[in-house]
ZALUM-860820 format. One line per 8 residues: number of its first residue (from 0); for each residue x, y, z of C-alpha. Coordinates in Angstrom, 3 decimals, decimal comma, always signed. Last residue first. Layout:
residues N
NUM = X:Y:Z  ... $
***
This chain:
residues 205
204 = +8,678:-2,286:-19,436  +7,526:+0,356:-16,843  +7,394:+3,596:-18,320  +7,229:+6,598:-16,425  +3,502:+8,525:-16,912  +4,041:+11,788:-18,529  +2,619:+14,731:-16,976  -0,765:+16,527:-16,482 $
196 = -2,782:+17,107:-19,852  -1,843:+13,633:-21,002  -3,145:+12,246:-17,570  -6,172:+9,797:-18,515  -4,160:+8,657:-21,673  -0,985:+8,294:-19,727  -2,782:+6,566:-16,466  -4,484:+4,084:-18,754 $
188 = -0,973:+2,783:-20,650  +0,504:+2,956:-16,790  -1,911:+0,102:-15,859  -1,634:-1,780:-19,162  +2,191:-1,341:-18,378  +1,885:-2,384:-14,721  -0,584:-5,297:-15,270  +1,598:-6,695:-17,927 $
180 = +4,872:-6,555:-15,231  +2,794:-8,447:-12,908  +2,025:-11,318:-15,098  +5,612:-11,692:-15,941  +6,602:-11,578:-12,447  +4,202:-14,577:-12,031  +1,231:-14,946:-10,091  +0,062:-15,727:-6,446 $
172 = -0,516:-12,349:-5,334  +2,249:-11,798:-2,701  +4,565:-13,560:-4,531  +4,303:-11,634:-8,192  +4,159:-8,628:-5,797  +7,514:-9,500:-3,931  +8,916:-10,135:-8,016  +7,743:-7,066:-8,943 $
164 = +9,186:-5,469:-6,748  +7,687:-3,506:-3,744  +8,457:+0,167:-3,337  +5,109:+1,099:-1,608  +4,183:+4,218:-3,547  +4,368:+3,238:-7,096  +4,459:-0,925:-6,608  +2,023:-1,615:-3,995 $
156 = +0,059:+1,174:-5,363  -0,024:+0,275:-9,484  +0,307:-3,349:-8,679  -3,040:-3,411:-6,520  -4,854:-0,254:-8,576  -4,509:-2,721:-11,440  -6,169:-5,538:-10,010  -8,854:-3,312:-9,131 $
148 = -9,512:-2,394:-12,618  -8,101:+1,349:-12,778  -10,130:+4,415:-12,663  -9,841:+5,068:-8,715  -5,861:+5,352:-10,160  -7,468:+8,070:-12,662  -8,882:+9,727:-10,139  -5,810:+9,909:-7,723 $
140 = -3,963:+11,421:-10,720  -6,417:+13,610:-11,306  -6,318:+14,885:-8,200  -2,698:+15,369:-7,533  -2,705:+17,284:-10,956  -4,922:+19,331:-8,644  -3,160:+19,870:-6,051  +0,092:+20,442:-8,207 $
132 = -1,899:+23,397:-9,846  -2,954:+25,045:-6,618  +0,685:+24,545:-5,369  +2,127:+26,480:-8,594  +2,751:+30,025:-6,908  +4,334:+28,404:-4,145  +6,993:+27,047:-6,787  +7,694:+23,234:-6,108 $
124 = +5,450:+22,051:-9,348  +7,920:+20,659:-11,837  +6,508:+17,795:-13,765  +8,283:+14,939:-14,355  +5,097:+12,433:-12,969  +5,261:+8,708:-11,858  +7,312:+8,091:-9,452  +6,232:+11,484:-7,575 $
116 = +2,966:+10,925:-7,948  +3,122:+7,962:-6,345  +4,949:+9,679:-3,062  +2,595:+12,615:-2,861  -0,713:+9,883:-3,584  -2,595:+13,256:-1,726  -0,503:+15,719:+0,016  -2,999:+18,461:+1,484 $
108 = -6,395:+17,893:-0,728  -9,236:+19,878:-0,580  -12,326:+19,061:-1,631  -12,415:+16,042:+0,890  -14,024:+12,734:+0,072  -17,468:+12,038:+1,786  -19,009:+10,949:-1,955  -15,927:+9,057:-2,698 $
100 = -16,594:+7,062:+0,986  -18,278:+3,424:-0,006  -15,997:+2,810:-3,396  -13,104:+4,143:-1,469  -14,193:+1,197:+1,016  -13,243:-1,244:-1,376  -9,833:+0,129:-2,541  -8,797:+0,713:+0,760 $
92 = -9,391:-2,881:+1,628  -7,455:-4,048:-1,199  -4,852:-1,711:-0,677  -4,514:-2,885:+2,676  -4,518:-6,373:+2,500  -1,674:-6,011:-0,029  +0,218:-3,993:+2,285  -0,328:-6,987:+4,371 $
84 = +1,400:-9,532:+2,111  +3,982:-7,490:+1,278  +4,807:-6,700:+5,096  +4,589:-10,460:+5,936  +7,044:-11,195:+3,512  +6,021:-13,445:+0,288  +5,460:-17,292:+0,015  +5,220:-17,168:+3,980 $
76 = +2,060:-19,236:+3,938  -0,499:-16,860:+5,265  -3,743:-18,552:+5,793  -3,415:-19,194:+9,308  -3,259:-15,365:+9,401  -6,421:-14,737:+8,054  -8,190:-13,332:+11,080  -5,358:-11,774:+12,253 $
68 = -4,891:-10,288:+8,674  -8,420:-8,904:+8,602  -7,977:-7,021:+11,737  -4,948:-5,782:+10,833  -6,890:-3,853:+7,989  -10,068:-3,373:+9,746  -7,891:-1,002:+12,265  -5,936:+0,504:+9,258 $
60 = -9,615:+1,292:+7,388  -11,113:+3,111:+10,747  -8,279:+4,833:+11,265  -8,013:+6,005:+7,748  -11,862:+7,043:+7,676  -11,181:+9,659:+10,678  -8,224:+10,801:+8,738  -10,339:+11,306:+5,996 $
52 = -8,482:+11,961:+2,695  -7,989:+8,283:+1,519  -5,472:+6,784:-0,785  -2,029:+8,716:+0,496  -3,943:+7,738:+3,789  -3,967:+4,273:+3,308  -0,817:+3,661:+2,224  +0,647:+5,668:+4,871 $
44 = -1,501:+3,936:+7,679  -0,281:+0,380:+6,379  +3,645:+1,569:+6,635  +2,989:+3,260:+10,521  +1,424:-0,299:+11,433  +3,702:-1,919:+10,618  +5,861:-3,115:+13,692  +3,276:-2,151:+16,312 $
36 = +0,964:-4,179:+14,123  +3,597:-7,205:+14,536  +4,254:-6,645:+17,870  +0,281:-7,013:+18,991  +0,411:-9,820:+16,526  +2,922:-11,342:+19,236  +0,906:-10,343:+21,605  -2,023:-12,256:+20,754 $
28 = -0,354:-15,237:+20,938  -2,862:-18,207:+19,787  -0,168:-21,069:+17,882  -0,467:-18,597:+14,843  +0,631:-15,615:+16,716  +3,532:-17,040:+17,956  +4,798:-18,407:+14,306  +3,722:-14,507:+13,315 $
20 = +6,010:-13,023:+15,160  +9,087:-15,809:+14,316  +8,336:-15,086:+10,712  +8,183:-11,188:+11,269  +11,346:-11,300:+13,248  +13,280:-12,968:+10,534  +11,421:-10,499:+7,829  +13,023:-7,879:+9,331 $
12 = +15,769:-8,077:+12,148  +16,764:-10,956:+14,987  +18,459:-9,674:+17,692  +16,012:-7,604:+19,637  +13,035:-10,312:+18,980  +14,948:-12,091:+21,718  +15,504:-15,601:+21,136  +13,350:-17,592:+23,638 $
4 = +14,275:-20,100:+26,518  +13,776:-17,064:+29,255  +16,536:-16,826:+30,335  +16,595:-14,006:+33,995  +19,798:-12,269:+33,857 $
***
């Protein structure tokens, strides 16, 4: 066996591997980012696409995505993981270029915010006879998100559909876990007036 003077990426895991990653990609390894997008990419294209109907528009948004974090890598500090901090990219972007596409979006929607919805909605829709309803209490609950103070979409989708605590988001966005807790509830406040017809939105404090 051939050393090569380098850990291998094979037996370090997570966030270890994204530090050492993005360390190489930071001194001008392009390959290394190349790992990192092959490591995330899959997470970044289901955020998008649970905001965004158009597959041909979620390409287009993932590429810009990791294309904006190359660019800005020298700015990330490592306060938060690499994932949070990209996710965050994402939903940023995705939230900007909804803006630019609502007119383009899709009638009909296959599985739209399926994973956000499920957080936040007690509802019972898995009878075949009720899928027209649950497509459109998807709707509406994708409307109401597109509602939100872009601040609020951030917390609502990074913490909803992507899992993140609030503590990762509190990191990821420069604020405190206090602060990101108060965006949640006005958040979920919104979602509960704009959704009374639909289901009730879970509390979050």
């Amino acid at each position: 066996m051939v050393a090569t003077g380098r850990k291998s990426l094979d037996s370090i895991s997570g966030a270890d591997a994204d530090t050492t990653l993005v360390a190489r990609t930071k001194t001008g390894d392009v390959s290394a980012f190349g790992e990192l997008v092959d490591r995330h990419q899959r997470a970044v294209y289901g955020i998008v696409s649970r905001m965004v109907d158009d597959r041909d528009d979620v390409d287009d948004i993932v590429q810009d995505v990791f294309v904006q974090a190359y660019r800005s890598i020298d700015n990330f500090r490592g306060d938060a993981a690499f994932s949070t901090w990209v996710y965050r990219i994402a939903v940023n972007m995705t939230i900007k270029q909804m803006k630019k596409i609502k007119a383009r979006q899709a009638a009909s929607i296959d599985d739209p915010l399926n994973g956000l919805a499920d957080q936040l909605a007690s509802c019972d829709f898995d009878k075949p006879e009720r899928q027209a309803e649950r497509k459109a209490r998807d709707e509406a609950l994708r409307n109401a998100i597109a509602k939100l103070p872009e601040i609020h979409q951030t917390v609502v989708v990074l913490h909803y559909l992507q899992n993140c605590t609030c503590d990762e988001i509190a990191r990821a966005m420069g604020c405190s876990v206090g602060t990101v807790w108060s965006r949640l509830h006005h958040a979920c406040k919104k979602l509960r007036g704009e959704l009374t017809d639909w289901f009730e939105v879970a509390k979050v404090c």
